[in-house]
C-alpha positions as CSV (number, residue, x, y, z in Angstrom):
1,X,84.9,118.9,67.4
2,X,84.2,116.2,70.5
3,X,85.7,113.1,69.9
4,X,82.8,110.5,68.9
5,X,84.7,107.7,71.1
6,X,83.9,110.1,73.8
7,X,80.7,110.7,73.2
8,X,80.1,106.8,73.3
9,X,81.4,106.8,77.0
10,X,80.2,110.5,77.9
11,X,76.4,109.8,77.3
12,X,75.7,106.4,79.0
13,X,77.9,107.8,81.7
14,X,75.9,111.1,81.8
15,X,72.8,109.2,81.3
16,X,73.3,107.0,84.3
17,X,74.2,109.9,86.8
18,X,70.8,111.9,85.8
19,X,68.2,108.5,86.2
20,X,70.5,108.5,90.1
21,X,67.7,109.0,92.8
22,X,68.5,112.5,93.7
23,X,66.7,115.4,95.1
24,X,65.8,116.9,91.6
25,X,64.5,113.4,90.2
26,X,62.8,112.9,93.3
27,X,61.0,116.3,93.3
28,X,60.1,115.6,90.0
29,X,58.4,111.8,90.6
30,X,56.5,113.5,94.0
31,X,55.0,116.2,91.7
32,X,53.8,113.7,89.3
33,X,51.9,112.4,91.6
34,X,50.6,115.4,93.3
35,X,50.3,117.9,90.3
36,X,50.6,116.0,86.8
37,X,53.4,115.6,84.4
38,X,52.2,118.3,82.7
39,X,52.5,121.0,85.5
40,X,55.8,119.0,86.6
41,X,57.5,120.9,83.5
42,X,57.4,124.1,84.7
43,X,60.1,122.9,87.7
44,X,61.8,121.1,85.0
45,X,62.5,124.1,83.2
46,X,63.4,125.5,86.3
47,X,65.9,123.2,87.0
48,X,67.4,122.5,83.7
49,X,68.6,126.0,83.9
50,X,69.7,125.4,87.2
51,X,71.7,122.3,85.9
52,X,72.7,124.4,82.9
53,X,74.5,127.1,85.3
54,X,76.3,124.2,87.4
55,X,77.4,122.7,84.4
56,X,79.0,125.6,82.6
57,X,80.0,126.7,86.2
58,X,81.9,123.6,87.2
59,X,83.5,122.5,84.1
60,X,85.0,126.5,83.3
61,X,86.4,126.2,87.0
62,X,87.5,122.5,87.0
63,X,89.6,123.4,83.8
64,X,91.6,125.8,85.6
65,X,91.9,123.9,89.1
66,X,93.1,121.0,87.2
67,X,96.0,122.7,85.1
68,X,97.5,125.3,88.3
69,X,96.2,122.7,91.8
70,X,95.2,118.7,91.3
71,X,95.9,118.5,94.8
72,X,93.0,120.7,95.3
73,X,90.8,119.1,92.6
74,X,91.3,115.8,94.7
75,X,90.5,116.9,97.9
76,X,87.3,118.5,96.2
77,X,86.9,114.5,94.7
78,X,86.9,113.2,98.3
79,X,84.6,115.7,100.0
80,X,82.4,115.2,97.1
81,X,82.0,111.8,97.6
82,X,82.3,111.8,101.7
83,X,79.1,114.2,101.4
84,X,77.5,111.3,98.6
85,X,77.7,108.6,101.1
86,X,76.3,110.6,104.3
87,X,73.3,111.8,101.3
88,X,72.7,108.2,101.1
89,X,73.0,107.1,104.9
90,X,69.8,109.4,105.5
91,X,68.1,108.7,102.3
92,X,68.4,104.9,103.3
93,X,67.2,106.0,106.8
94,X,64.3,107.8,105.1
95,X,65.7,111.1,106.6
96,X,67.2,114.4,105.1
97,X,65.6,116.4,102.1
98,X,66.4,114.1,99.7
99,X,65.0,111.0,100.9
100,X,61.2,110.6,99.3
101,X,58.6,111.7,101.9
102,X,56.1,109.0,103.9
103,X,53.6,111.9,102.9
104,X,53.8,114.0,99.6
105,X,51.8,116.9,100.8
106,X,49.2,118.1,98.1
107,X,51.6,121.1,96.1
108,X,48.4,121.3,93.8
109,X,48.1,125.0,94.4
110,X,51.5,125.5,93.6
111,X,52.2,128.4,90.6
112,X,54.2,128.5,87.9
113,X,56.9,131.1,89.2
114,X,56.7,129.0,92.7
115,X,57.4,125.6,90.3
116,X,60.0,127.5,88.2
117,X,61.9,128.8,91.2
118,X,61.7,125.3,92.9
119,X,63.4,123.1,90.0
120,X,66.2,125.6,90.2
121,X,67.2,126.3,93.6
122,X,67.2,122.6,94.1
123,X,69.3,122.5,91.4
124,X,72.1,125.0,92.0
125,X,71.4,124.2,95.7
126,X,72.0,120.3,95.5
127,X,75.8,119.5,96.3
128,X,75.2,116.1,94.6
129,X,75.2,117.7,91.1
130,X,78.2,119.6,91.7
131,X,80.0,117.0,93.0
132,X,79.2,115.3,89.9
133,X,80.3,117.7,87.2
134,X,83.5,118.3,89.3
135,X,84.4,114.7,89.0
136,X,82.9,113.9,85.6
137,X,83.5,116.7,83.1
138,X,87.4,116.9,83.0
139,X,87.7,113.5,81.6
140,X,85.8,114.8,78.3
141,X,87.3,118.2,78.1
142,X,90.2,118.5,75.3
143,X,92.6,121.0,76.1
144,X,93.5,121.5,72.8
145,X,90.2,122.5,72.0
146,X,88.0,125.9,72.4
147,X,86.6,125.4,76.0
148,X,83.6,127.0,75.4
149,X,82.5,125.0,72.4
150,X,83.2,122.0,73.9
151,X,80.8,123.1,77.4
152,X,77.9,123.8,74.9
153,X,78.2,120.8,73.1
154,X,78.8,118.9,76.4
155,X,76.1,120.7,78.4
156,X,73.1,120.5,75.4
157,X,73.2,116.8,75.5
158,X,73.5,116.9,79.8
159,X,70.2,119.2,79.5
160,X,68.7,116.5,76.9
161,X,69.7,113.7,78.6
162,X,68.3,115.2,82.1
163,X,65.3,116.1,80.6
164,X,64.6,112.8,79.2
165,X,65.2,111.4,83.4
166,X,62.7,114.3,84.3
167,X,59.9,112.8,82.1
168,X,60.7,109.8,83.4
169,X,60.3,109.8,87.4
170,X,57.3,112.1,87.3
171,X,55.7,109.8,84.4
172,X,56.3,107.2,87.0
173,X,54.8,109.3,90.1
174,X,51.9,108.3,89.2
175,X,52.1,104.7,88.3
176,X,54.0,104.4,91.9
177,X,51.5,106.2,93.7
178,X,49.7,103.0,95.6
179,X,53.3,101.9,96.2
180,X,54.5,105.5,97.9
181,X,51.0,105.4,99.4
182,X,52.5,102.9,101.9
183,X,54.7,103.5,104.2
184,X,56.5,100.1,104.1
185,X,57.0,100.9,100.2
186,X,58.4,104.2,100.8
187,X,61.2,103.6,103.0
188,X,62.2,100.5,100.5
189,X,62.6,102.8,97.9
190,X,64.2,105.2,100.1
191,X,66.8,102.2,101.4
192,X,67.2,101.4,97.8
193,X,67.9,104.9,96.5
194,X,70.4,105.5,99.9
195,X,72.4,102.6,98.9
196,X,72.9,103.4,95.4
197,X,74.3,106.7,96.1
198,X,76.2,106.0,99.0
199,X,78.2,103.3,96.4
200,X,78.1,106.2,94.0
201,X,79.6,108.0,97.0
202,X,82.5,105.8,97.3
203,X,82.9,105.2,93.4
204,X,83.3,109.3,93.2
205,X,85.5,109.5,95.4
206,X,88.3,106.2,94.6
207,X,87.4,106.6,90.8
């Protein structure tokens, strides 16, 4: 059983990395704009899976990299967050595929499968989220405990909480359309977004 002091610390914390600007979160805002919220879900069950798979895969490996080469897991720690910073350096530049485009093209036509395989290849693809669970899951992983039942327990409520996130940007697509509809507004948000992960960046990689 989880430890409910580290629950208290492990959801905000969790919480606060999913609502990051990110590639996923903004894929998700640009197709409530262009498709509806309702459509939006089929690339969020895409990439909840996606997420799912990095989770499981990056806490079972961090376990063992931790216990037999720290060296290792801090040089992963650096690059991680070397790679956050230059992410936000284009995103606040309004460059790169994770900065929000000037122009959401009109994805109305897009299918389910094509939404499905979307949400997760830009989840298992985004080096963002892995540098995240590398950092982030070891602090909340008991090894006196069953790994695996602590991963499913750990990764339900990462799912629930990125889910929650999900709903939220492409509910706000839509409200933020006449804003994104300008290109002035769009690279502000960009700027903004590039210089919160570019302090997540360094945070990741001194924390």
């Amino acid at each position: 059983m989880i430890n409910l002091s580290l629950l208290s610390v492990f959801i905000p914390t969790f919480f606060l990395v999913s609502l990051t600007p990110g590639m996923c979160m903004t894929l998700s805002m640009v197709l409530g704009m262009t498709v509806g919220v309702r459509r939006a879900l089929w690339m969020m069950a895409g990439e909840l899976v996606g997420v799912g798979l990095v989770a499981v895969s990056a806490g079972a490996g961090v376990a063992t990299l931790m216990l037999r080469q720290p060296e290792l897991f801090m040089a992963f720690k650096w690059l991680g967050g070397a790679y956050l910073a230059y992410l936000g350096i284009m995103m606040w530049r309004s460059r790169g595929r994770m900065a929000i485009p000037l122009e959401p093209s009109d994805s109305t036509a897009v299918s389910r499968t094509q939404l499905l395989t979307q949400g997760f290849v830009t989840a298992v693809a985004n080096p963002k989220g892995w540098a995240f669970f590398i950092a982030l899951l070891p602090p909340f992983l008991d090894a006196s405990l069953p790994l695996a039942s602590q991963l499913a327990i750990l990764v339900a409520m990462i799912l629930t909480l990125e889910f929650f996130c999900l709903l939220l940007y492409a509910g706000g697509g839509r409200t933020a359309s006449h804003l994104l509809a300008k290109g002035g507004g769009v690279r502000l948000l960009n700027r903004i977004a590039g210089t919160l992960m570019i302090g997540v960046g360094v945070w990741l990689a001194l924390g």
